[in-house]
C-alpha positions in Angstrom: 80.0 -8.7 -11.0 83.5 -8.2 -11.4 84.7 -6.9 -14.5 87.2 -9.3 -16.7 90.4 -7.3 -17.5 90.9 -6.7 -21.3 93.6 -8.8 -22.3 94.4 -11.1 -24.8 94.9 -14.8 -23.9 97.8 -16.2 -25.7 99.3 -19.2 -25.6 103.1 -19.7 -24.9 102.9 -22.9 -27.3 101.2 -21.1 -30.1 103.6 -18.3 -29.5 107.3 -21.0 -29.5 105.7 -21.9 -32.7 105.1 -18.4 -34.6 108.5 -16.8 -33.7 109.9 -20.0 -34.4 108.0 -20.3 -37.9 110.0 -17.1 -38.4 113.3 -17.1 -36.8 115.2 -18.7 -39.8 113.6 -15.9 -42.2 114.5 -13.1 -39.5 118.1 -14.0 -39.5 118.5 -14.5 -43.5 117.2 -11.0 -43.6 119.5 -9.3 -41.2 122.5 -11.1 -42.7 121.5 -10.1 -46.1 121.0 -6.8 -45.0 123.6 -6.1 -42.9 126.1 -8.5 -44.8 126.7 -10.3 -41.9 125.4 -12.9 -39.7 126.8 -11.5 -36.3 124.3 -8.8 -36.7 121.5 -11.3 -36.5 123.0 -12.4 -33.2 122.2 -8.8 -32.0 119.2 -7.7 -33.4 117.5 -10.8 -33.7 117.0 -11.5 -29.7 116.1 -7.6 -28.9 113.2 -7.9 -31.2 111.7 -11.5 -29.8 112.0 -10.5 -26.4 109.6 -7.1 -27.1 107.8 -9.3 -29.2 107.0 -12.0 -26.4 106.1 -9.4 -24.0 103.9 -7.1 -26.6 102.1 -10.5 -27.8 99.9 -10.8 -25.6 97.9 -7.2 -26.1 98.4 -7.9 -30.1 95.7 -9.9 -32.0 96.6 -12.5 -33.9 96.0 -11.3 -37.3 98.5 -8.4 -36.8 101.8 -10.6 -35.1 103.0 -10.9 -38.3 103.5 -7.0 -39.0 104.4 -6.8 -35.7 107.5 -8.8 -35.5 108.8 -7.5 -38.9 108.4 -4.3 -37.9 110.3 -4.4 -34.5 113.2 -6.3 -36.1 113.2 -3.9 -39.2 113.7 -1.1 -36.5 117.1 -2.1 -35.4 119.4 0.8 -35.6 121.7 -2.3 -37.4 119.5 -2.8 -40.0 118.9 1.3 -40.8 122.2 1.8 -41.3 125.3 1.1 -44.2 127.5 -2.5 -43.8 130.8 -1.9 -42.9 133.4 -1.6 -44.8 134.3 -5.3 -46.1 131.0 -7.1 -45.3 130.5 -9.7 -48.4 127.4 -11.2 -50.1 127.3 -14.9 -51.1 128.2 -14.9 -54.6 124.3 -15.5 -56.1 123.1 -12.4 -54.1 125.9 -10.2 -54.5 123.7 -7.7 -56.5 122.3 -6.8 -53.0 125.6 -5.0 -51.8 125.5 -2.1 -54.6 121.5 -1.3 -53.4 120.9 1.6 -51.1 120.0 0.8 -47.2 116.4 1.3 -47.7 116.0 -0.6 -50.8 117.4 -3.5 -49.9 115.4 -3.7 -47.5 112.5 -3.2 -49.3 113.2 -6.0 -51.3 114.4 -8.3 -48.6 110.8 -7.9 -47.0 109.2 -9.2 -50.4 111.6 -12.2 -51.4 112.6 -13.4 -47.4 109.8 -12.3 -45.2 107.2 -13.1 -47.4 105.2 -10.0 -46.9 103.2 -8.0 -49.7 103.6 -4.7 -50.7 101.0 -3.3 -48.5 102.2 -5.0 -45.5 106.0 -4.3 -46.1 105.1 -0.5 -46.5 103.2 -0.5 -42.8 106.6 -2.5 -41.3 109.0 0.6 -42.9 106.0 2.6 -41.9 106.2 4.4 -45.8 102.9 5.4 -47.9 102.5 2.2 -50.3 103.6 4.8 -53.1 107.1 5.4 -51.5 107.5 1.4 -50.9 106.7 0.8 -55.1 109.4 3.1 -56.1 111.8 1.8 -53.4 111.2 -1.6 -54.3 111.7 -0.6 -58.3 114.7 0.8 -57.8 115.8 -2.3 -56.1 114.6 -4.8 -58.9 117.1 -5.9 -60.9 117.6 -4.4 -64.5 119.1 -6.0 -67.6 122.2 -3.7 -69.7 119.2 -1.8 -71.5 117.8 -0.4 -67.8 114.8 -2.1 -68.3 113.4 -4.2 -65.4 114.8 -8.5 -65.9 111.8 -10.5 -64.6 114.7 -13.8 -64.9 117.2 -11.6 -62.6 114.1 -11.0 -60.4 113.1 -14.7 -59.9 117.2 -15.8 -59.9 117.6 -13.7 -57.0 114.3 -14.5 -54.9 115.0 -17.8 -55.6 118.9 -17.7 -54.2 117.2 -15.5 -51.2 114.7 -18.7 -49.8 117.8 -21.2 -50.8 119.6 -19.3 -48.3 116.7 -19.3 -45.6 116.5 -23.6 -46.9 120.0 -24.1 -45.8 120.6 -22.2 -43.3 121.7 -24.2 -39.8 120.9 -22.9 -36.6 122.7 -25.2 -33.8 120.7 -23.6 -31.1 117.4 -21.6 -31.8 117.8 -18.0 -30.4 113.7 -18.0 -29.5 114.2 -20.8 -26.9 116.9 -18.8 -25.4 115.4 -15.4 -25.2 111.8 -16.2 -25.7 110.8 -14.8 -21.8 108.3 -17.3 -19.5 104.4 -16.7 -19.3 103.6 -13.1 -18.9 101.9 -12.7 -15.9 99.1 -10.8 -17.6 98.2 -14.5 -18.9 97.7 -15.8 -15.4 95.6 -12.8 -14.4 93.4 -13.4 -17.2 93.1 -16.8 -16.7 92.4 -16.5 -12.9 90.0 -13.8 -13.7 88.3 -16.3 -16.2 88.2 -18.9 -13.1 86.5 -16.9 -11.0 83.4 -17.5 -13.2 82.4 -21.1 -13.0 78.8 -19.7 -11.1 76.7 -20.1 -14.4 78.0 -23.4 -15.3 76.8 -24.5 -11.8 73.5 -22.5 -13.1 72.8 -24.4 -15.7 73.6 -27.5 -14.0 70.9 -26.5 -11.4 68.3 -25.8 -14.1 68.7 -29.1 -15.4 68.1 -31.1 -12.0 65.4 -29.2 -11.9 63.9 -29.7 -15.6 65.1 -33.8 -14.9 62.6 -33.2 -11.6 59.5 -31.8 -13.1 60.0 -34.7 -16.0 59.7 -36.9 -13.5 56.9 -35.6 -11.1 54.7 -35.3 -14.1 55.6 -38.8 -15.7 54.5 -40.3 -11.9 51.1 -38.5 -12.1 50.2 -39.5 -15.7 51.1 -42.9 -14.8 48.9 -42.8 -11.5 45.9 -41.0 -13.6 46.0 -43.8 -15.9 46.1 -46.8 -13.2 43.2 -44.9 -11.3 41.2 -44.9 -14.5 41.8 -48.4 -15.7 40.7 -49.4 -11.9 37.0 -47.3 -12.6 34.0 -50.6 -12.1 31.8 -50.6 -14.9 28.7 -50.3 -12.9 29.9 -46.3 -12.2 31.0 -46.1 -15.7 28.1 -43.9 -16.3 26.6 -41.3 -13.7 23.4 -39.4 -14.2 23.2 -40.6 -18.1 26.2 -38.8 -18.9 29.6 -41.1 -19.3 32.5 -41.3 -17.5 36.3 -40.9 -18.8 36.7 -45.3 -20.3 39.2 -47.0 -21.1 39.4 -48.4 -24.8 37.9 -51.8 -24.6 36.4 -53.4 -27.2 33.6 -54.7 -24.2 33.2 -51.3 -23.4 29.4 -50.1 -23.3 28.1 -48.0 -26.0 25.6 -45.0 -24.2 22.7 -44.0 -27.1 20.8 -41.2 -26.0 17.5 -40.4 -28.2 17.5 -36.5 -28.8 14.6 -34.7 -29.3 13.1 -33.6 -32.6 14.0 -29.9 -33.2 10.3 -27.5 -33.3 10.9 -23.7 -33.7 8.6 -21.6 -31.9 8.7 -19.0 -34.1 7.1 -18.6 -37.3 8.8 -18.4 -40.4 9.5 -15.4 -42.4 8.0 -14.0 -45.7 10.9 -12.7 -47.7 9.0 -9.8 -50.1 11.0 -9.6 -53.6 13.0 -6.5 -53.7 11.2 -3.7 -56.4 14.5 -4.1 -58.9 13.5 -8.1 -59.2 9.8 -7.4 -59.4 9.0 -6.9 -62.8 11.0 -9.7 -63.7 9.0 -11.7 -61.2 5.6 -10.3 -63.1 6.8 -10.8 -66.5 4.8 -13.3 -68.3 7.6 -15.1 -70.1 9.4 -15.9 -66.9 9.1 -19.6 -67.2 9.9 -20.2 -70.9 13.2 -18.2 -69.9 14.1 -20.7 -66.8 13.8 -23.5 -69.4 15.4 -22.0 -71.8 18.0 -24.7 -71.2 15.5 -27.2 -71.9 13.7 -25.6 -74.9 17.3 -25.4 -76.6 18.4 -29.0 -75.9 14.8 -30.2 -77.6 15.5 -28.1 -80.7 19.0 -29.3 -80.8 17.3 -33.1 -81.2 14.4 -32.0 -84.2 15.4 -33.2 -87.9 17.0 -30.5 -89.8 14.2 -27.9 -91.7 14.8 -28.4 -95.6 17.1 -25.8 -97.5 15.0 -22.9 -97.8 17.8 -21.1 -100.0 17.0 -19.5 -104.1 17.4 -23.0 -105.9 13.7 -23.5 -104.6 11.9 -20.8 -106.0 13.5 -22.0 -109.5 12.9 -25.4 -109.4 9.1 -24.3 -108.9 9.2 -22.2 -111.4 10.8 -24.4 -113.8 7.7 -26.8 -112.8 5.2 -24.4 -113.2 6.5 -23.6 -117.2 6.2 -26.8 -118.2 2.9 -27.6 -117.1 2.2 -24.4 -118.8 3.4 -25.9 -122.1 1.6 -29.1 -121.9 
């Protein structure tokens, strides 16, 4: 059998839709990063085009990382604005911020990513990212961190993605045709439609058999419904009958059962002997009996000290008389 080459099947539809799912975020980021949006009309295409090709080798799960992470590489992006670049008015706190902070914001409040995941695009430990990322947040006059300035300027960063007009999409000009790894794997998945035709065998097969063994249960039953009643029985044993209330009823007289041999003394063991002997034997085995007959007697008079006095009392005065 012929191995299947290891490669991902992607979709080109399900890949139109991710990069374009992400296009309007990628270009916010650049401009907000390089403080311009002809930037984003540079590094922007690059990183699709790699993307489309490295897609299809690239799970699912980990396109997201991916993406970021080639755009993010741009030499544009690593680099200081020039000398005049402006920030919208709302986000102009963004042009004091060194390169790498800003863009360790920008990763949080535009792409959307968590700290985890922004610190594998930068390719930072997580621990590096947190203190890039604080030193990016936005303080109050006391230098303490301004949760309002925060959630002002993340805010202002997806109204910016929200209004931003693209007149002609950059991924359906640069996003590259069907990679012809996704035709070999698809032809190599078409050269194995032998076990559907397998299974389709087996079950004109199974449909067979059913049907063989329906015809001879149906021809065993007509054969037996067609038996005459005179052969009915054979040599005083019956024959296989069909259910019939007129059907005859064979009664065969068995003999009465006589054992040749003769029966067998069972001796009393020696531990149940001298119960056997004892003389009060059979009061014991009716003791049940005995106590049930008391049970029904009238009760004895009281036999208690009050007796003895009464009599006694009796006996004086007879003495006296």
């Amino acid at each position: 059998m012929t191995a299947v080459p290891k490669v991902a099947i992607t979709s080109p539809a399900a890949l139109l839709a991710f990069l374009r799912g992400v296009e309007r975020r990628a270009v916010v980021l650049v401009e907000l990063q390089t403080g311009t949006m002809s930037a984003a009309q540079a590094a922007l295409p690059a990183a699709i085009r790699i993307f489309g090709a490295e897609a299809v080798d690239c799970p699912f799960a980990e396109w997201s990382i991916r993406f970021w992470s080639l755009l993010c590489g741009a030499p544009v992006l690593r680099r200081p604005p020039l000398t005049g670049q402006r920030w919208p008015k709302e986000l102009a706190s963004l042009q004091a911020m060194a390169v790498e902070d800003r863009l360790a914001l920008l990763l949080r409040i535009v792409a959307g990513l968590d700290e985890a995941q922004a610190a594998v695009v930068l390719g930072k430990p997580l621990e590096t990212y947190y203190q890039a990322l604080a030193r990016a947040c936005p303080r109050d006059v006391q230098g303490r961190p301004n949760p309002a300035a925060w959630r002002a300027l993340a805010e202002a960063a997806q109204q910016r993605v929200r209004s931003l007009s693209i007149k002609r999409l950059v991924t359906t000009t640069v996003l590259p045709s069907p990679s012809p790894k996704i035709s070999v794997a698809k032809s190599a998945v078409s050269r194995f439609p032998a076990p559907i035709r397998f299974e389709r065998n087996w079950v004109v097969i199974a449909g067979l058999a059913l049907g063989l063994i329906f015809m001879l249960n149906w021809a065993w039953n007509r054969h037996i419904w067609s038996v005459p009643e005179s052969q009915s029985v054979s040599k005083g044993f019956p024959a296989v009958l069909p259910l019939l209330e007129d059907s005859p009823v064979v009664i065969e007289v068995l003999p009465d059962y006589v054992s040749s041999a003769p029966p067998q003394v069972i001796s009393p063991d020696l531990a149940d002997r001298a119960m056997l002997e004892d003389s009060a034997l059979e009061a014991a085995r009716q003791a049940d009996f005995f106590a049930w007959y008391v049970a029904g007697q009238p009760i004895p008079p009281d036999e208690s000290d009050s007796a003895p006095v009464v009599a006694f009392s009796i006996r004086h005065n007879g003495n006296r008389q």
